[in-house]
N, C-alpha and C positions, 0 to 999 in steps of 0.2 A: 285448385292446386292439389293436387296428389301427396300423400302422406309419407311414403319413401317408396322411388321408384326401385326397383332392381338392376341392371345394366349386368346380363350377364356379357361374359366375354370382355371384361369392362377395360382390360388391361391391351385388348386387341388393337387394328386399325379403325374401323367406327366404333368399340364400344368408348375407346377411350373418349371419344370426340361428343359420342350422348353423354357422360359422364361430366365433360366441363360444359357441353352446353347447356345442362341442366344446372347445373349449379350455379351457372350466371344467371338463368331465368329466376335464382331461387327458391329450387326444390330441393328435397333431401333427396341423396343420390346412394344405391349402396352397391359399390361394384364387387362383382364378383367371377371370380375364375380362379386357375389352378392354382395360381401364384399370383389374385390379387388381394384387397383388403380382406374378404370375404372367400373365404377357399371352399370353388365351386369345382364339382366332378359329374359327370353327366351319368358314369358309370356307379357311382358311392353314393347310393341314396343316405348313408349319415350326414353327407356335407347338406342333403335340401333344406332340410329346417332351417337352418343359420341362415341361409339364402333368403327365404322365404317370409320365413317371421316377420309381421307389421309392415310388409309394402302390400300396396294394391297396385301396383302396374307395374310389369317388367316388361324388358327389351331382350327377346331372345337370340342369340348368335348357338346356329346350331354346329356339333363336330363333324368335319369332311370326312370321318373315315365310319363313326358308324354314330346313327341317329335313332335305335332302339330305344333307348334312355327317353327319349321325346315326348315321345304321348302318356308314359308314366310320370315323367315331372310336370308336364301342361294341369294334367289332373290334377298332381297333389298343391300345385301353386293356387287352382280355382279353390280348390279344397279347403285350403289355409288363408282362403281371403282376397287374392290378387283378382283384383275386376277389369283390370286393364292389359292386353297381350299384343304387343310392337314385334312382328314376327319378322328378322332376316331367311330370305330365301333366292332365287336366284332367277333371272330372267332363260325363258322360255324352257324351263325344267319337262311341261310335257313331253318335248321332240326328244329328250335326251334320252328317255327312258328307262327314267331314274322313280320306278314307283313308292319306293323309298321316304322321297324327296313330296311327292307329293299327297303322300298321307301324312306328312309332318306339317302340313298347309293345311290337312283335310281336319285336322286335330283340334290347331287355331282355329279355325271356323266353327269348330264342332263344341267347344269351349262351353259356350253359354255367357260370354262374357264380351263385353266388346273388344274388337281384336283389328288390328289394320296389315295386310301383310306389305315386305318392301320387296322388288325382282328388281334388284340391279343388274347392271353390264357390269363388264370386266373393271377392274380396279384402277386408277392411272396407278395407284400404288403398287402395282402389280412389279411396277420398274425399278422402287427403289427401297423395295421392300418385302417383296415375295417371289415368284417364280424366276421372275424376266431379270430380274439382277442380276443374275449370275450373267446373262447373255449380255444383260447393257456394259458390264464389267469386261469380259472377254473383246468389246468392240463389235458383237456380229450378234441379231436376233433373227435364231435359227427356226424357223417357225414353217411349218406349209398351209400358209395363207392367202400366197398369191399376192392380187390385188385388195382382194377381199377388208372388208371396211367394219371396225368395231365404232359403238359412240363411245368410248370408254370415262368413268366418269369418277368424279372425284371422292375419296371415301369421306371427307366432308361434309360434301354436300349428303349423302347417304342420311350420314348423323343430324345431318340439321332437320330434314326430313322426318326421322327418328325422333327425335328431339316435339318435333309439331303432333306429331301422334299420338304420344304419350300425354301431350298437355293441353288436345284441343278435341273434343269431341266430334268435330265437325268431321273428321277422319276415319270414323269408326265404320267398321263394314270397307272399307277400301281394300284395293289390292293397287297398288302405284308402280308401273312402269319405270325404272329411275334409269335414265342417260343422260351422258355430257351432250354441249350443246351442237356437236358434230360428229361426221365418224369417219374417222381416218386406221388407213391402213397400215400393219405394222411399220412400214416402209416409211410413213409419214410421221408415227412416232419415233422410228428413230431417227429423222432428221429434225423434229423438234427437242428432242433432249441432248442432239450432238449441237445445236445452235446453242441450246439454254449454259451448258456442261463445258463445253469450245473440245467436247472428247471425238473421238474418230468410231462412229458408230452406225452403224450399215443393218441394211435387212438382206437375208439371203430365204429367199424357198424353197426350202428342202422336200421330199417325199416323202410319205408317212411315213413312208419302210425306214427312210435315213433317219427319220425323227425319233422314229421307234426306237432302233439300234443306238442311239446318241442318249435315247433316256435310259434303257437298259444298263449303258455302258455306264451313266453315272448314278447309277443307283436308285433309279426310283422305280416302285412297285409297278409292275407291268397293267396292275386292273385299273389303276390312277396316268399311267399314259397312251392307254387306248383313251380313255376319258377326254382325255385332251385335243387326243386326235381327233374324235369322233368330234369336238367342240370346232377345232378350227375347220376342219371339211365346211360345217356351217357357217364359218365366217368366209370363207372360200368362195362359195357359193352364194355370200350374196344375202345369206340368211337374216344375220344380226344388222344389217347396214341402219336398219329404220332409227329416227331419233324419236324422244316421248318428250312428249311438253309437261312431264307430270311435277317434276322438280320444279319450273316455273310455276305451275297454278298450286304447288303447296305452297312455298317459300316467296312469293312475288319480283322473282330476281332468276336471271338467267344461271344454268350451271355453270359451275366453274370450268372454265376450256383449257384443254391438254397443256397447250403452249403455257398459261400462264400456273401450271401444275408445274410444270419442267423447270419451269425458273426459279417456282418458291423454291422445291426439293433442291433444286442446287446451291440455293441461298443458305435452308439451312444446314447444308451439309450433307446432303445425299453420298453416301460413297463411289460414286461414280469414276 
């Protein structure tokens, strides 16, 4: 058992979920981010210390807009003690060509410490919690995706994954694959959330160009929806479809499937 782990991002969609799954296994847990117990800043190296002090293993969630800060707090975490490094990072980050991204992996590796990285798929929470709301909300997921097939997977299961890393050795040196246990096209998940929901929610394929123009018009940073684009093209294509048994040979239990995603989120209250 580990002495206090860290859980940045702890207040997020999986940190919060490392966060109680560890403290049911009974570990000491110390979450931390901007606004949680622990006030963590990637950018404000005065916030590391506090962070850092007396855990040996953390569970990193790195920031989507800049990940400078990365391989400066990797070091000063080994530096101050942490032997253990649970790295979120993102399924098939080479093709995107995001080199960024994969020197924030080359870090964890590079560490000296044991270290397991996790490449999830897309979020199911992505619907009732982050991008896709807004579209599950309007009734229409405006996406150019086509046919094209995500596993998309639950951020649960992520953390439970999470969760086995930090407290089992047998993990160490891993890089896991993490998807649900099929892969359905945006078109399939909104006919599983318009069944779970009883809402009127449709998929429509829009063109990058129209996609483009429709993020532009609401506000979002142009460098963050080419990112996107360029993301779905690959689901388009056929790219992301493959599923990974990795979720089952950590956890001994199949991932959690979309459909019965759509049902809890509406049980507890998804604003849909």
């Amino acid at each position: 058992m580990t002495t206090t782990t860290l859980v940045l991002g702890g207040t997020g969609k999986t940190g919060r979920h490392v966060v109680s799954g560890l403290r049911a296994a009974g570990h000491r847990v110390r979450p931390a981010s901007r606004s949680g117990e622990v006030r963590f800043d990637w950018t404000d190296e005065s916030t590391w210390d506090a962070a850092v002090t007396g855990a040996d293993a953390a569970y990193l969630v790195f920031p989507d807009d800049d990940v400078t800060g990365a391989r400066p707090f990797i070091r000063f975490a080994v530096e101050h003690g942490v032997r253990r490094l649970v790295a979120l990072s993102g399924r098939g980050i080479e093709e995107y060509g995001l080199p960024e991204l994969m020197d924030v992996e080359h870090a964890v590796r590079e560490s000296g410490v044991d270290w397991t990285i996790l490449r999830p798929s897309w979020f199911n929470q992505n619907f009732d919690l982050g991008q896709f709301r807004d579209y599950v909300l309007a009734g229409d997921l405006r996406v150019p995706t086509g046919d094209g097939r995500e596993p998309f997977i639950d951020a649960t299961d992520i953390a439970a994954v999470a969760v086995a890393a930090l407290t089992d050795p047998r993990h160490t040196g891993q890089t896991y694959e993490l998807t649900g246990p099929r892969s359905l096209s945006f078109g399939d998940a909104a006919a599983e959330i318009a069944s779970a929901s009883g809402r009127k929610v449709t998929f429509t394929d829009v063109t990058d160009d129209e996609f483009l123009k429709e993020q532009e018009a609401a506000g979002v940073p142009e460098s963050w929806a080419k990112l996107l684009a360029m993301v779905f093209g690959r689901i388009r294509r056929g790219e992301h479809e493959p599923v990974s048994p990795d979720v089952a040979a950590v956890l001994g239990r199949d991932p959690i499937d979309f459909a019965g995603y759509a049902t809890a989120a509406w049980g507890r209250g998804a604003a849909w």
